[in-house]
PyMOL Python script that loads the backbone (N, CA, C, O; Angstrom):
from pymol import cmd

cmd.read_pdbstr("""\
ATOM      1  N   UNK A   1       0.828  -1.197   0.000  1.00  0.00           N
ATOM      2  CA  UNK A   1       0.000   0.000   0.000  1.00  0.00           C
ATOM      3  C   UNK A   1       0.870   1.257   0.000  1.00  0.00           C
ATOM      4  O   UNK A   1       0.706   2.195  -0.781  1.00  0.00           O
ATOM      5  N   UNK A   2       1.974   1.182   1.110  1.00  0.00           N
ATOM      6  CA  UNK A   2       2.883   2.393   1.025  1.00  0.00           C
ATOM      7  C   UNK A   2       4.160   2.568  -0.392  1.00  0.00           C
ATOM      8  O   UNK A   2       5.015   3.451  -0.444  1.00  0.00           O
ATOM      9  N   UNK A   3       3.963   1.544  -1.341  1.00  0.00           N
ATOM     10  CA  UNK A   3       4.318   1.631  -2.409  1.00  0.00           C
ATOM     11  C   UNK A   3       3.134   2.230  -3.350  1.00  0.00           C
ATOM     12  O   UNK A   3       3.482   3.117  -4.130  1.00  0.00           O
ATOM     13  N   UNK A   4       2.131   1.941  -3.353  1.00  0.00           N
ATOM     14  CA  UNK A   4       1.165   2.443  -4.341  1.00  0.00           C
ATOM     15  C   UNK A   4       1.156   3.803  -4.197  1.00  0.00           C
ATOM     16  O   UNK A   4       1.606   4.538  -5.076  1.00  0.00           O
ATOM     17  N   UNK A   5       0.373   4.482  -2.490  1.00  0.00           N
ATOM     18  CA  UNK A   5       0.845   5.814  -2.536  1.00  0.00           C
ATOM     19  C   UNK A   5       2.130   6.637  -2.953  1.00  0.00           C
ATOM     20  O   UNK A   5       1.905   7.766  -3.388  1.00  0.00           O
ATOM     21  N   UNK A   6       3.201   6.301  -2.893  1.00  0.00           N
ATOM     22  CA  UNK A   6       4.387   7.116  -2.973  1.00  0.00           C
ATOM     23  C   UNK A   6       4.669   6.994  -4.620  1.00  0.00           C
ATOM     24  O   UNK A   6       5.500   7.732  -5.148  1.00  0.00           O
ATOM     25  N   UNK A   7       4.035   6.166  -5.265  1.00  0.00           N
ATOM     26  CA  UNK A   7       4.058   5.684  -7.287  1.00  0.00           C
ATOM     27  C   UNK A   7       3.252   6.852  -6.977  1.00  0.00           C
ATOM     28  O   UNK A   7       3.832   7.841  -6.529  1.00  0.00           O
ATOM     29  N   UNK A   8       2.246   6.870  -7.119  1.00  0.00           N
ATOM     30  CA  UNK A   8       0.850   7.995  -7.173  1.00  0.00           C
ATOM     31  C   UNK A   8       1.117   9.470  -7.001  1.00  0.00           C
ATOM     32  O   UNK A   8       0.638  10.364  -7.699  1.00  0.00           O
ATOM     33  N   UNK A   9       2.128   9.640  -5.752  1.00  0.00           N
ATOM     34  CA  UNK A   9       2.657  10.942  -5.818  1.00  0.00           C
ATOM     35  C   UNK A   9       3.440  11.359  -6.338  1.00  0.00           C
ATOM     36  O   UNK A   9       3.514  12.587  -6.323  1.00  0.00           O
ATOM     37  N   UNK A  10       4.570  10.501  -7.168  1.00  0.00           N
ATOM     38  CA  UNK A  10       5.473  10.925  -7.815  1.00  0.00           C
ATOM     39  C   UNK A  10       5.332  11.046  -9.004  1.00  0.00           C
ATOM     40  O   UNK A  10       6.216  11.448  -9.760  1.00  0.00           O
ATOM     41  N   UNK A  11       3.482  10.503  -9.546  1.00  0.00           N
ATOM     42  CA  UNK A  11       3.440  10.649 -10.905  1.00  0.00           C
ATOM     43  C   UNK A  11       2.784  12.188 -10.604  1.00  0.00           C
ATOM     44  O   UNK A  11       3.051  13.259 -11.151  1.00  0.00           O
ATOM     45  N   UNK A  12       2.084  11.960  -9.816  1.00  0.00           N
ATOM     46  CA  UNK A  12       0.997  13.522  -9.742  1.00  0.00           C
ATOM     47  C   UNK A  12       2.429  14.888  -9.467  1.00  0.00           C
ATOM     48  O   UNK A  12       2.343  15.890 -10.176  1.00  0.00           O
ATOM     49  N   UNK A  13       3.220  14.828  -8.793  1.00  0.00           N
ATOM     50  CA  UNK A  13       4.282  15.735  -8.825  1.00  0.00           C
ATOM     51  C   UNK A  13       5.081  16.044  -9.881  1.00  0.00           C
ATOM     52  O   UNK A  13       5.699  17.108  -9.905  1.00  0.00           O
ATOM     53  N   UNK A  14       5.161  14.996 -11.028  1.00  0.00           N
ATOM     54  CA  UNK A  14       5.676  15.267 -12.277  1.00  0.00           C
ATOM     55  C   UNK A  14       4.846  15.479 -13.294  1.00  0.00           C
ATOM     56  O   UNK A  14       5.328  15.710 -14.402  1.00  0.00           O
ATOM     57  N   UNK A  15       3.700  15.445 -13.141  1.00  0.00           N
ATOM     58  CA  UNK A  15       2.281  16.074 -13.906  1.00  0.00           C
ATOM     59  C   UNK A  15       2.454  17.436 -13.691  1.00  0.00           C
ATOM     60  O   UNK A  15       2.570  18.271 -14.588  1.00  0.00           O
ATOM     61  N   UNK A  16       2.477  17.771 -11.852  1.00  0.00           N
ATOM     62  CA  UNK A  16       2.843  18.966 -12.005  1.00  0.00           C
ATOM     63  C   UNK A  16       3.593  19.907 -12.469  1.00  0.00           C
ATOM     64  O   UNK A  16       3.238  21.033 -12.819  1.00  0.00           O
ATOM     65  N   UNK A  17       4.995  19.296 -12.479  1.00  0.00           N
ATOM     66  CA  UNK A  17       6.086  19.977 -13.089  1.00  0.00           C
ATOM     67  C   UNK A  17       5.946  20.185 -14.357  1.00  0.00           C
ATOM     68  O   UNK A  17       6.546  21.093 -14.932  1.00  0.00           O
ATOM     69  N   UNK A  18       5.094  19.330 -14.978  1.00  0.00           N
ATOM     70  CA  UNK A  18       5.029  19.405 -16.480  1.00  0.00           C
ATOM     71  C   UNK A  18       4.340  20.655 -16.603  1.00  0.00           C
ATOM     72  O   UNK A  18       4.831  21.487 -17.367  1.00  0.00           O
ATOM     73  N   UNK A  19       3.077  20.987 -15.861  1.00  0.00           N
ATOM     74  CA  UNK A  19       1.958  21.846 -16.063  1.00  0.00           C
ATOM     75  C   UNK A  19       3.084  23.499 -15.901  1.00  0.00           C
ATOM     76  O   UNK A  19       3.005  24.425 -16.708  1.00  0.00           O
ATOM     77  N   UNK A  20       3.946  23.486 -14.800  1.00  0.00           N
ATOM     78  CA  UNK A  20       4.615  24.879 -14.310  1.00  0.00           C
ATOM     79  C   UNK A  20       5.407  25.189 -15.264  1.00  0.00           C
ATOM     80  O   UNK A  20       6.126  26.179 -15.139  1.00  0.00           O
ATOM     81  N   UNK A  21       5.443  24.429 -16.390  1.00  0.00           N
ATOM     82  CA  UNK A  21       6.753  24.780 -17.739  1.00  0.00           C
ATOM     83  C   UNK A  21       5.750  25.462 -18.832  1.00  0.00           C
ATOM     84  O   UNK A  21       6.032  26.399 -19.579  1.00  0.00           O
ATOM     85  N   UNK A  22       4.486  24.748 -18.740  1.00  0.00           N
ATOM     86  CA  UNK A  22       3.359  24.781 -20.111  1.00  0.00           C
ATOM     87  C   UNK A  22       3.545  26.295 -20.667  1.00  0.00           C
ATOM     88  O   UNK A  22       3.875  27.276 -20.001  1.00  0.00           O
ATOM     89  N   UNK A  23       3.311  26.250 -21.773  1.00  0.00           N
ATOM     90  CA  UNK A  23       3.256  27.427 -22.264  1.00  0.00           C
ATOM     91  C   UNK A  23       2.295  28.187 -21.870  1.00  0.00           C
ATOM     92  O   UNK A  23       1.377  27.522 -21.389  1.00  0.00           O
ATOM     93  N   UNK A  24       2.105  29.360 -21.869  1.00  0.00           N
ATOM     94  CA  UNK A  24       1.247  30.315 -21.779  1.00  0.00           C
ATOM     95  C   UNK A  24       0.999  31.414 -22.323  1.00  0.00           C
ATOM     96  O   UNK A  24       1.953  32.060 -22.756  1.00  0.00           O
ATOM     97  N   UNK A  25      -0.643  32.045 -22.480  1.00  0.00           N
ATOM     98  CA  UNK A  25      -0.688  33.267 -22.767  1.00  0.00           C
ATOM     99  C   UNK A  25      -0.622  34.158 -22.308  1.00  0.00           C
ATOM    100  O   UNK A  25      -1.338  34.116 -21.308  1.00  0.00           O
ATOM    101  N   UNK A  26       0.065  35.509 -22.454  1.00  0.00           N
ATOM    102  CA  UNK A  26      -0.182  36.788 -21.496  1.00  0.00           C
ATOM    103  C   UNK A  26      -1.326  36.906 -20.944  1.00  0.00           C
ATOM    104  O   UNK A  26      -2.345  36.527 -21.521  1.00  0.00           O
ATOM    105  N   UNK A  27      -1.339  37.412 -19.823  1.00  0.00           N
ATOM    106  CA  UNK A  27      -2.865  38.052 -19.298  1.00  0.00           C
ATOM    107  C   UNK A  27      -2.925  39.197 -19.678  1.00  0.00           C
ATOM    108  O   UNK A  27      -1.978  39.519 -20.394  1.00  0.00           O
ATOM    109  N   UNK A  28      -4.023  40.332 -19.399  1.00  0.00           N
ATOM    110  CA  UNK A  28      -4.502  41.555 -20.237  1.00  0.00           C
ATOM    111  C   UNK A  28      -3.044  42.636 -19.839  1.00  0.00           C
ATOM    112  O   UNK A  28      -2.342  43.195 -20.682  1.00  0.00           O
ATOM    113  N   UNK A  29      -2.895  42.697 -18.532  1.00  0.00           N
ATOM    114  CA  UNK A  29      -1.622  43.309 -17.868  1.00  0.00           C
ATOM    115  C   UNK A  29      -0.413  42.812 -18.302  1.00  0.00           C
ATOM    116  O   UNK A  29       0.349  43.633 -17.790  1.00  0.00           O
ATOM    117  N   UNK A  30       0.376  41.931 -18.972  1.00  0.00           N
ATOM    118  CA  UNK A  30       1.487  41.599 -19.162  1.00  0.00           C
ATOM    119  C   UNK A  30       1.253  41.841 -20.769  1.00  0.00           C
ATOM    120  O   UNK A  30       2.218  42.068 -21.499  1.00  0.00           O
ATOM    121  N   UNK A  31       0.014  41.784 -21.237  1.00  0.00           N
ATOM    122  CA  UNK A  31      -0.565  41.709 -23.216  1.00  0.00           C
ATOM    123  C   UNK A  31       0.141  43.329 -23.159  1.00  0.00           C
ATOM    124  O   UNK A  31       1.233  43.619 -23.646  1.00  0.00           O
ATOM    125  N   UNK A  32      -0.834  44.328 -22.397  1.00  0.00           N
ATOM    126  CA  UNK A  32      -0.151  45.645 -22.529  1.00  0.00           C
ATOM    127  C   UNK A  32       0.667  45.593 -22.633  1.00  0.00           C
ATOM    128  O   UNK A  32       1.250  45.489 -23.712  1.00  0.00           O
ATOM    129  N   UNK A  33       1.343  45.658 -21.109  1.00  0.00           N
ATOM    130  CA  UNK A  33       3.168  45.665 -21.373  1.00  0.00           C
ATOM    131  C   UNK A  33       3.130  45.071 -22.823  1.00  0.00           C
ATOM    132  O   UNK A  33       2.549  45.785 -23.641  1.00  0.00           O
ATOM    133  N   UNK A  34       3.543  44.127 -23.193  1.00  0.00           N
ATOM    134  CA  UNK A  34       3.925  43.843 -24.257  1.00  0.00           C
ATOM    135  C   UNK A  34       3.747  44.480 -25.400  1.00  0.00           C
ATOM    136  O   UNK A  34       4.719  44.929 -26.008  1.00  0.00           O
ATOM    137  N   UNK A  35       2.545  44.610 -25.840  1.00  0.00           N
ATOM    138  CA  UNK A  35       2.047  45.675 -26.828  1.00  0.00           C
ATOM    139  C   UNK A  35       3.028  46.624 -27.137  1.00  0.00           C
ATOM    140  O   UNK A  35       3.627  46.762 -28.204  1.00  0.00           O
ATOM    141  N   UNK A  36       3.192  47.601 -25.558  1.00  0.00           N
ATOM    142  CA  UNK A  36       4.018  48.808 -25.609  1.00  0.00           C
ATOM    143  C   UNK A  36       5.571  48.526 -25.972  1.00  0.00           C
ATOM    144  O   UNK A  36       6.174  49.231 -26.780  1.00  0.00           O
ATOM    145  N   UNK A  37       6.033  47.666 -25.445  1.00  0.00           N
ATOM    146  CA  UNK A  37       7.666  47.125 -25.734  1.00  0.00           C
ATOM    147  C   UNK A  37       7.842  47.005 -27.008  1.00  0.00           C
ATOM    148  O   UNK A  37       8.661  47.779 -27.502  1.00  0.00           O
ATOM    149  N   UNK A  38       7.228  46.139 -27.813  1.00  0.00           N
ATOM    150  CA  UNK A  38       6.659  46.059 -28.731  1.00  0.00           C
ATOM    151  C   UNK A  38       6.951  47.407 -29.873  1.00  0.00           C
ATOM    152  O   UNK A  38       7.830  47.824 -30.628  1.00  0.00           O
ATOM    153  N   UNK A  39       5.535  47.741 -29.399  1.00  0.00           N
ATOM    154  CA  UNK A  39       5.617  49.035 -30.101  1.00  0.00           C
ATOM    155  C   UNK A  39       6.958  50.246 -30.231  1.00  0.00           C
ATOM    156  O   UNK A  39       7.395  50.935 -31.153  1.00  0.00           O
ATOM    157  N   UNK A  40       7.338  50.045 -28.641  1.00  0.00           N
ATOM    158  CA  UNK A  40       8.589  51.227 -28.444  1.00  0.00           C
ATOM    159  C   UNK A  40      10.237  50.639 -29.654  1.00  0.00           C
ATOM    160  O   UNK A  40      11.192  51.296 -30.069  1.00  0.00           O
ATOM    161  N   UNK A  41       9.864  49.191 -29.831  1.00  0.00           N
ATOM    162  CA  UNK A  41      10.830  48.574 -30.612  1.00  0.00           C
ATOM    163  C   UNK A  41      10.656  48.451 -32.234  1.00  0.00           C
ATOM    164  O   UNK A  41      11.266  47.795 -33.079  1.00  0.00           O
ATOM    165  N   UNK A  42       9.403  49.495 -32.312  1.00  0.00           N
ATOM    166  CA  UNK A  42       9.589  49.817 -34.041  1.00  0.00           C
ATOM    167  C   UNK A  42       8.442  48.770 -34.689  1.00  0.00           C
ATOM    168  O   UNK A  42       8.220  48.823 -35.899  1.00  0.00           O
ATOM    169  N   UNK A  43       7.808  47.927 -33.932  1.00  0.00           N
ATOM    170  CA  UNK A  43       7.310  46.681 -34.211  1.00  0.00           C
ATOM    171  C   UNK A  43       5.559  47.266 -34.921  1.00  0.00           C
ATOM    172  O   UNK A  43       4.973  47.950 -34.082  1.00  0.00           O
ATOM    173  N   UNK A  44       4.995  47.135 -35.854  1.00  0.00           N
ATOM    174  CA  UNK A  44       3.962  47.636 -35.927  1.00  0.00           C
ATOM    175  C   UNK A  44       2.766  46.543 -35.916  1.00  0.00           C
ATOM    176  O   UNK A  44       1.673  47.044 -35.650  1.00  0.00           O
ATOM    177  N   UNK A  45       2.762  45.198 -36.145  1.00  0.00           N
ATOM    178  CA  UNK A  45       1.866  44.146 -35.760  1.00  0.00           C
ATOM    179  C   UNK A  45       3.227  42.799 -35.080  1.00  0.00           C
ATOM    180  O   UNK A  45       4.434  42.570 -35.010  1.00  0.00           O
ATOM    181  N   UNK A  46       1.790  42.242 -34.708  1.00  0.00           N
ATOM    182  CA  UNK A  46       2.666  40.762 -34.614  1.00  0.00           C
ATOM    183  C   UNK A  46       1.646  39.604 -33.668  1.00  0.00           C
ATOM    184  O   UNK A  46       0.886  39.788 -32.717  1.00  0.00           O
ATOM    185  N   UNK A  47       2.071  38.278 -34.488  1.00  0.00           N
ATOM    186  CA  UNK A  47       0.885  37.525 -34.184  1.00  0.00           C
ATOM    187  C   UNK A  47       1.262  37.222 -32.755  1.00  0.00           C
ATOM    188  O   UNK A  47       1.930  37.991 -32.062  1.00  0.00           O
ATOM    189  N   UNK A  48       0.812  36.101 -32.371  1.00  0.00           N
ATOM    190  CA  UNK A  48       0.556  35.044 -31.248  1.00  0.00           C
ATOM    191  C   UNK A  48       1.943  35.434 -30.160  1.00  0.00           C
ATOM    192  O   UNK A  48       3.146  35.353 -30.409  1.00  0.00           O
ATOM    193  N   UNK A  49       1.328  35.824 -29.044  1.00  0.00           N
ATOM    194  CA  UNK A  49       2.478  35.246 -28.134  1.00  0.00           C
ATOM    195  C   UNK A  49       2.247  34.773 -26.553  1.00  0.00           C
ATOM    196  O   UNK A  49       1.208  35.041 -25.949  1.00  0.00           O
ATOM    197  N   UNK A  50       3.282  34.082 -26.005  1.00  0.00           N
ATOM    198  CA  UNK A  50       3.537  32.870 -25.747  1.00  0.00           C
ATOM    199  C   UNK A  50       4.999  32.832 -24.372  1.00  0.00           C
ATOM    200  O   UNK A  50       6.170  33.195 -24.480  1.00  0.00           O
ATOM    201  N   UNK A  51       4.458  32.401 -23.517  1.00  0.00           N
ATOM    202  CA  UNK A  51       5.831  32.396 -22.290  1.00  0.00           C
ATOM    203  C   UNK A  51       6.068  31.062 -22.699  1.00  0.00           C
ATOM    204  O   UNK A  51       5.209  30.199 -22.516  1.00  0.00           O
ATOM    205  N   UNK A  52       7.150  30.814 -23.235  1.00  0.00           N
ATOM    206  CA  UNK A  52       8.120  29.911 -23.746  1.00  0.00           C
ATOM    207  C   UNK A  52       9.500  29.500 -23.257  1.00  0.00           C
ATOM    208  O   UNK A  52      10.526  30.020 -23.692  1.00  0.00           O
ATOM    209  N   UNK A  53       9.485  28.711 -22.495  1.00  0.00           N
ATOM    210  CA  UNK A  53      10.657  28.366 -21.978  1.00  0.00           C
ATOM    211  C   UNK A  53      11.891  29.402 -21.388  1.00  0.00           C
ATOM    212  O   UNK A  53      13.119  29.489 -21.407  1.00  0.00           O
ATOM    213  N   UNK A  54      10.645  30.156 -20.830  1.00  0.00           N
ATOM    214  CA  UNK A  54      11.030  31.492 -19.770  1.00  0.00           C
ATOM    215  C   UNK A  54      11.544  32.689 -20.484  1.00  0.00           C
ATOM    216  O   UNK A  54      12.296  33.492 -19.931  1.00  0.00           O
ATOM    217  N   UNK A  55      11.085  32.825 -21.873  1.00  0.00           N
ATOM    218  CA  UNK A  55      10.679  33.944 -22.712  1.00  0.00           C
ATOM    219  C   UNK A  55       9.397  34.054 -23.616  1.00  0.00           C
ATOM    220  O   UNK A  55       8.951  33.196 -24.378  1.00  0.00           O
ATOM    221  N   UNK A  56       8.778  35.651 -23.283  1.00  0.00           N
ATOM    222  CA  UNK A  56       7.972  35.659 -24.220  1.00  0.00           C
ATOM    223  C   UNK A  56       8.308  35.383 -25.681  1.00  0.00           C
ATOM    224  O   UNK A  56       9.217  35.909 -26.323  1.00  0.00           O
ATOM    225  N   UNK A  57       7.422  34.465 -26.107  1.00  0.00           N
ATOM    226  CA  UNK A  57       7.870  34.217 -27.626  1.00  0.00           C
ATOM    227  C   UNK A  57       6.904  35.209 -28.873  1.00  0.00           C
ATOM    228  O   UNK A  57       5.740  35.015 -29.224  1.00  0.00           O
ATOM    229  N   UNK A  58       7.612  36.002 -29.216  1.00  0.00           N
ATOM    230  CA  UNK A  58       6.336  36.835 -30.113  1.00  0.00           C
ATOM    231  C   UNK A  58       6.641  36.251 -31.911  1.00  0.00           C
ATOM    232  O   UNK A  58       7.712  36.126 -32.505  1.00  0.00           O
ATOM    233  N   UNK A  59       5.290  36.006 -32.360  1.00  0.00           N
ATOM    234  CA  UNK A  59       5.417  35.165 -33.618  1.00  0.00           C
ATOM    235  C   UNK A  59       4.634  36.446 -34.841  1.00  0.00           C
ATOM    236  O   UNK A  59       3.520  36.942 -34.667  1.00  0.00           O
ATOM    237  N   UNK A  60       5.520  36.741 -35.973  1.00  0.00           N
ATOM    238  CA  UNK A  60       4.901  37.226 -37.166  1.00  0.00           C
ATOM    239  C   UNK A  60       4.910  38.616 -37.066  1.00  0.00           C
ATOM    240  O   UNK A  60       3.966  39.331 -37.403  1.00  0.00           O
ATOM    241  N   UNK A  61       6.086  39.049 -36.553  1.00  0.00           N
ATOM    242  CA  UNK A  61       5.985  40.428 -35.514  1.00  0.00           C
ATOM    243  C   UNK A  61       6.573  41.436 -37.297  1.00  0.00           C
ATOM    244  O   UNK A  61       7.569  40.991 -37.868  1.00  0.00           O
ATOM    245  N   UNK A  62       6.024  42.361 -37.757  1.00  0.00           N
ATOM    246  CA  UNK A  62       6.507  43.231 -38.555  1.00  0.00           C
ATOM    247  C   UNK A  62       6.588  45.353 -38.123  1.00  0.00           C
ATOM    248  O   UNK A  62       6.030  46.249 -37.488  1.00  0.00           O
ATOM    249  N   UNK A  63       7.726  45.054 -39.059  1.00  0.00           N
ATOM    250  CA  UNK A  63       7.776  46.416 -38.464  1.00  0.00           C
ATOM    251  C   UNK A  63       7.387  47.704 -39.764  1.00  0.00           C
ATOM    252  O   UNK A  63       7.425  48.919 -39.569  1.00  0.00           O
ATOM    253  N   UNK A  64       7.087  47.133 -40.847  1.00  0.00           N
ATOM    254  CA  UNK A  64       6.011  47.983 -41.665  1.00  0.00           C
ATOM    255  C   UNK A  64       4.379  47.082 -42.044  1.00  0.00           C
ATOM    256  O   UNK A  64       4.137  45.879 -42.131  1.00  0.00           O
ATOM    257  N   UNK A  65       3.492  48.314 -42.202  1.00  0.00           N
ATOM    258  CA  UNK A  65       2.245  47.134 -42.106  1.00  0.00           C
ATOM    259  C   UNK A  65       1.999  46.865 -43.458  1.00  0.00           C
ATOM    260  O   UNK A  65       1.907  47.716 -44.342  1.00  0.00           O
ATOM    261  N   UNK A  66       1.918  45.912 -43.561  1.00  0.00           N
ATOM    262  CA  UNK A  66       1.952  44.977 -44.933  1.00  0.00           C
ATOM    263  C   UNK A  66       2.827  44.113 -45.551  1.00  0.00           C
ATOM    264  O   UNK A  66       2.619  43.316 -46.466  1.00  0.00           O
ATOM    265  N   UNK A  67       4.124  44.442 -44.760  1.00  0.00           N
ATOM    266  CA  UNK A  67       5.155  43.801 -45.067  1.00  0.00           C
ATOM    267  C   UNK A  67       5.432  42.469 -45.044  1.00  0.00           C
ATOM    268  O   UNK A  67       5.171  41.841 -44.018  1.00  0.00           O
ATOM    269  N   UNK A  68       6.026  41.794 -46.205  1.00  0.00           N
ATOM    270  CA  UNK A  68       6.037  40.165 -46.279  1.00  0.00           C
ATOM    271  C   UNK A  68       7.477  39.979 -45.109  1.00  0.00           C
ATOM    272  O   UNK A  68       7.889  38.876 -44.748  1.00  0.00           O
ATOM    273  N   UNK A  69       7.965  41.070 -44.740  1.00  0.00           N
ATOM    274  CA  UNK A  69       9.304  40.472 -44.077  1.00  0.00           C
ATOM    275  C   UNK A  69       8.388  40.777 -42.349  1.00  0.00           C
ATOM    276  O   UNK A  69       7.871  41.788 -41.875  1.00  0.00           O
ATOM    277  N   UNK A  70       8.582  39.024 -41.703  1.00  0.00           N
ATOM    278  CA  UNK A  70       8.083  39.034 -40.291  1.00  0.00           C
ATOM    279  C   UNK A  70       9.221  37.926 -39.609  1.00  0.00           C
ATOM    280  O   UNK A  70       9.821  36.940 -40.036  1.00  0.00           O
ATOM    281  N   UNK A  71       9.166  38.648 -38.338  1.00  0.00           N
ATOM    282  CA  UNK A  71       9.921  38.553 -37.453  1.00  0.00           C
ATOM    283  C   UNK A  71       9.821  37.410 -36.512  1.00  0.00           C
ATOM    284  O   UNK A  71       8.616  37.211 -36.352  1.00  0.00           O
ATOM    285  N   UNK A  72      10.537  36.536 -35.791  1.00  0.00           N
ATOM    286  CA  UNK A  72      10.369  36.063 -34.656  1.00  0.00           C
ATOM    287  C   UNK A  72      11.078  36.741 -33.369  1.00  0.00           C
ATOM    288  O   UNK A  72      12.304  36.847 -33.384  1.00  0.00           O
ATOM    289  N   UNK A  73      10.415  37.156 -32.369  1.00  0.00           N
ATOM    290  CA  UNK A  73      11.283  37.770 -31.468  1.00  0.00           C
ATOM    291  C   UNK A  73      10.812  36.514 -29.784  1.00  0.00           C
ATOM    292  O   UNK A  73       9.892  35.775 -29.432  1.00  0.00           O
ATOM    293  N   UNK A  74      11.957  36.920 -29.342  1.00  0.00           N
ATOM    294  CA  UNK A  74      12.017  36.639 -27.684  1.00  0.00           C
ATOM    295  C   UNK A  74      12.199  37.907 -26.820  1.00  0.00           C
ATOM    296  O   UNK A  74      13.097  38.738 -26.962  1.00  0.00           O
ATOM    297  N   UNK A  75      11.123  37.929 -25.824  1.00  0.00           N
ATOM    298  CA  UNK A  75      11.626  39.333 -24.909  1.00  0.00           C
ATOM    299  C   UNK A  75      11.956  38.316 -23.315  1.00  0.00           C
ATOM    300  O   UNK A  75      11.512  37.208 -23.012  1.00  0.00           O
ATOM    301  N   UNK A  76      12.798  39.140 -22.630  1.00  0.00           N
ATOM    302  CA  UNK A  76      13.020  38.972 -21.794  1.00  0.00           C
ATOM    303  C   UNK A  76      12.046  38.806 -20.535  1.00  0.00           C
ATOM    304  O   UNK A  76      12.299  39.884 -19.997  1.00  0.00           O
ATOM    305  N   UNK A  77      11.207  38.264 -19.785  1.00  0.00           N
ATOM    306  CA  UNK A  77      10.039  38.470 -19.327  1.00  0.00           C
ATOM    307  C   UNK A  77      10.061  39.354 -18.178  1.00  0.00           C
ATOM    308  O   UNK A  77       8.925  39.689 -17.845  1.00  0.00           O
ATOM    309  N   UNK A  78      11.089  39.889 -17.392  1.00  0.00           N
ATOM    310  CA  UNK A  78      11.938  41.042 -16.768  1.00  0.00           C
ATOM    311  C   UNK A  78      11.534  42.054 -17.236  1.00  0.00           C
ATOM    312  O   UNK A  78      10.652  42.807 -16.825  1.00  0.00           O
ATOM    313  N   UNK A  79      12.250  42.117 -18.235  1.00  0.00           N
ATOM    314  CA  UNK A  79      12.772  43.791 -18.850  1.00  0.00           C
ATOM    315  C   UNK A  79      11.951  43.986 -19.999  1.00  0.00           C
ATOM    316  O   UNK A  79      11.845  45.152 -20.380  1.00  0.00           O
ATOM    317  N   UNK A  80      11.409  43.190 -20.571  1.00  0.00           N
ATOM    318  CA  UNK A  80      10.840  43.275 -21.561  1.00  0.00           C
ATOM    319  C   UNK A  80      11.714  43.979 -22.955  1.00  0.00           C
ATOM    320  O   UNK A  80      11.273  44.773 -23.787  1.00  0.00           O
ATOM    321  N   UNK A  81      12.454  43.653 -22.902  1.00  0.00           N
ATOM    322  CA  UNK A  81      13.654  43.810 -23.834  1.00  0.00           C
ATOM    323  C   UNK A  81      14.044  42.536 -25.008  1.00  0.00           C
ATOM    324  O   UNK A  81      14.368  41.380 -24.735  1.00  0.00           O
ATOM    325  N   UNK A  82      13.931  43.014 -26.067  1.00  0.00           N
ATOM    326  CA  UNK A  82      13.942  41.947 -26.821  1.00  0.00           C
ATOM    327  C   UNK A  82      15.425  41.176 -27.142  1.00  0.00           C
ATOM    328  O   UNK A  82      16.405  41.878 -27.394  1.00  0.00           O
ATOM    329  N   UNK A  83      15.517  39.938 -27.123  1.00  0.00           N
ATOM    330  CA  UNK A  83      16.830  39.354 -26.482  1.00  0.00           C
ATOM    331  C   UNK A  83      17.178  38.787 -27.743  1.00  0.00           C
ATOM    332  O   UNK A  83      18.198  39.242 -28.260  1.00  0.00           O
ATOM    333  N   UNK A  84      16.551  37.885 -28.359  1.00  0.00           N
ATOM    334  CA  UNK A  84      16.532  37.430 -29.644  1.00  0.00           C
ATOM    335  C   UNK A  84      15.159  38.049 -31.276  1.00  0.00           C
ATOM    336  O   UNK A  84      13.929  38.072 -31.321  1.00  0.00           O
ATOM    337  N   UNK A  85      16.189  38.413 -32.260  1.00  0.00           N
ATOM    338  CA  UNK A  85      14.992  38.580 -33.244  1.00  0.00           C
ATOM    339  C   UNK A  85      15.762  38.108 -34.642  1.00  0.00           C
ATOM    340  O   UNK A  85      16.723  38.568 -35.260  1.00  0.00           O
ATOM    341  N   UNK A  86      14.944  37.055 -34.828  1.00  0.00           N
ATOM    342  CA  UNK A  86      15.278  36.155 -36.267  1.00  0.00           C
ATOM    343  C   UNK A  86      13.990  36.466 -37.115  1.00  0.00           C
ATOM    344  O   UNK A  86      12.821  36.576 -36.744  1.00  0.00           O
ATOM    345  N   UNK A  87      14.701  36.604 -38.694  1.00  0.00           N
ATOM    346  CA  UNK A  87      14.022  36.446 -39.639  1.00  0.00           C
ATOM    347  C   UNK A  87      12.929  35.356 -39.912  1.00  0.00           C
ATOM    348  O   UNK A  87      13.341  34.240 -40.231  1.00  0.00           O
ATOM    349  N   UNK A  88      11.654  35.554 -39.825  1.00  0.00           N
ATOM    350  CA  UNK A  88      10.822  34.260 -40.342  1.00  0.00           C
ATOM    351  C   UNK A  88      11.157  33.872 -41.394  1.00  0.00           C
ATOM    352  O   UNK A  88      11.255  34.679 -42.319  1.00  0.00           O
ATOM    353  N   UNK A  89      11.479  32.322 -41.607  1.00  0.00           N
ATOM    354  CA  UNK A  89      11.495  32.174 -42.700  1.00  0.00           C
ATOM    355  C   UNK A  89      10.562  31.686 -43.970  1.00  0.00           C
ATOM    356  O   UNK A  89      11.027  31.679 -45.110  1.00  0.00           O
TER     357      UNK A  89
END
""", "prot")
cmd.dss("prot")
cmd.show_as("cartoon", "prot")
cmd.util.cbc("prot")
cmd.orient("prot")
């Protein structure tokens, strides 16, 4: 029995750990921030983003509107400073 419980908790504790990594979406307060960082960085749209392996991940980010050239960026979730920005390809 004291084997079954202690299997049981060590799966439910690594369920958890899985869940505290999951990706996520901004909430309305961190969406702002972002928006503005964003914006202050020349950025004029940009799709989906995403706390990603302990950076926001911003996807399709352009900095003229219409433009076929889009961005992938990482901001720092701190500073909101963009740490990485690669060409989509």
């Amino acid at each position: 029995m004291k084997k079954i419980v202690l299997t049981i908790s060590a799966v439910s504790l690594a369920c958890l750990a899985s869940l505290a990594h999951a990706d996520r979406h901004p909430d309305a307060a961190e969406r702002a921030a972002l928006d503005e960082a964003l914006t202050r960085a020349g950025f004029v749209s940009w799709g989906e983003i995403e706390l990603e392996k302990g950076y926001w991940d911003v996807g399709d980010a352009r900095k003229q509107a219409g433009s076929a050239q889009k961005f992938d960026l990482k901001l720092d979730p701190d500073t909101l400073t963009i740490v990485q920005e690669k060409l989509d390809d």
